[in-house]
N, C-alpha and C positions, 0 to 999 in steps of 0.2 A: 095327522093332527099336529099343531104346533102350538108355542106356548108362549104367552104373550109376559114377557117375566119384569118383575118391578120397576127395574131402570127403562121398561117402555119396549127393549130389547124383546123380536120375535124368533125362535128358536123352533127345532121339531122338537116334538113329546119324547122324549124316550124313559119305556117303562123300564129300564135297569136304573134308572136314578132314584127313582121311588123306592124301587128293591133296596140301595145302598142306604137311603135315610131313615128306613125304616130298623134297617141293620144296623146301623149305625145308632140310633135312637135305644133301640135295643139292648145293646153291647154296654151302652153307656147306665142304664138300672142296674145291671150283674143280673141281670134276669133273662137273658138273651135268649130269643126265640132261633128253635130249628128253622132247617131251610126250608122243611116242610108247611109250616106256618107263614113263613113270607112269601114263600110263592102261591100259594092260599090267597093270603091279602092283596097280594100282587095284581094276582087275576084277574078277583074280584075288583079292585080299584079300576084298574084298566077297561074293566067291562063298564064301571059306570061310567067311566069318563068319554067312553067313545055313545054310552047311553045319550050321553046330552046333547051330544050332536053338532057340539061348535067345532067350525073350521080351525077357529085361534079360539084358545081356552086361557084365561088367566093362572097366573100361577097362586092366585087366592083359592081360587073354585078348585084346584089338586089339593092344595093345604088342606081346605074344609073338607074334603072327602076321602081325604089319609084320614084325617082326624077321626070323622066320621065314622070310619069299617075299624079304625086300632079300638075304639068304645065300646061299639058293636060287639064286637070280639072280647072285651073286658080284660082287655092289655092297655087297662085304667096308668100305671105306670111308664110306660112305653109313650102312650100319649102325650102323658105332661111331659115325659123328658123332648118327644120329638119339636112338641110348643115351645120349649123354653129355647132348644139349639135355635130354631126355624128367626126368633126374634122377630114375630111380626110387631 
């Protein structure tokens, strides 16, 4: 899968990056989830994303479905902080 990222630029997917932002996103509340829990989300993200089936996937459609499974999960803080770093 690859990913078609704002400046238009096409990249492969790689799920250690979602794992780092969401760590990152994490770290940054003082609420910081185990590694148990992102690799959890991890999976799960991963699963949906290759769910949809596109060749080239934008890097909006990953935003919206980090977003998506961090609420699900009711890592309601985690969330906002990953939106506010993300700056879309």
């Amino acid at each position: 899968m690859k990913v078609k990222k704002r400046n238009g630029k096409i990249e492969n997917f790689e799920i250690n990056k979602v794992a780092n932002s969401i760590a990152n996103a994490s770290d940054e509340t003082h609420e910081p989830l185990n590694m148990g829990d992102i690799d959890i989300l991890t999976k799960d993200i991963n699963h949906k994303l290759k769910e949809i089936g596109k060749e080239i996937i934008d890097s909006e459609e990953i935003f919206d479905t980090i977003l998506l499974y961090l609420m699900k999960e009711r890592f309601y803080h985690i969330a906002e902080q990953y939106r506010k770093k993300s700056e879309w």
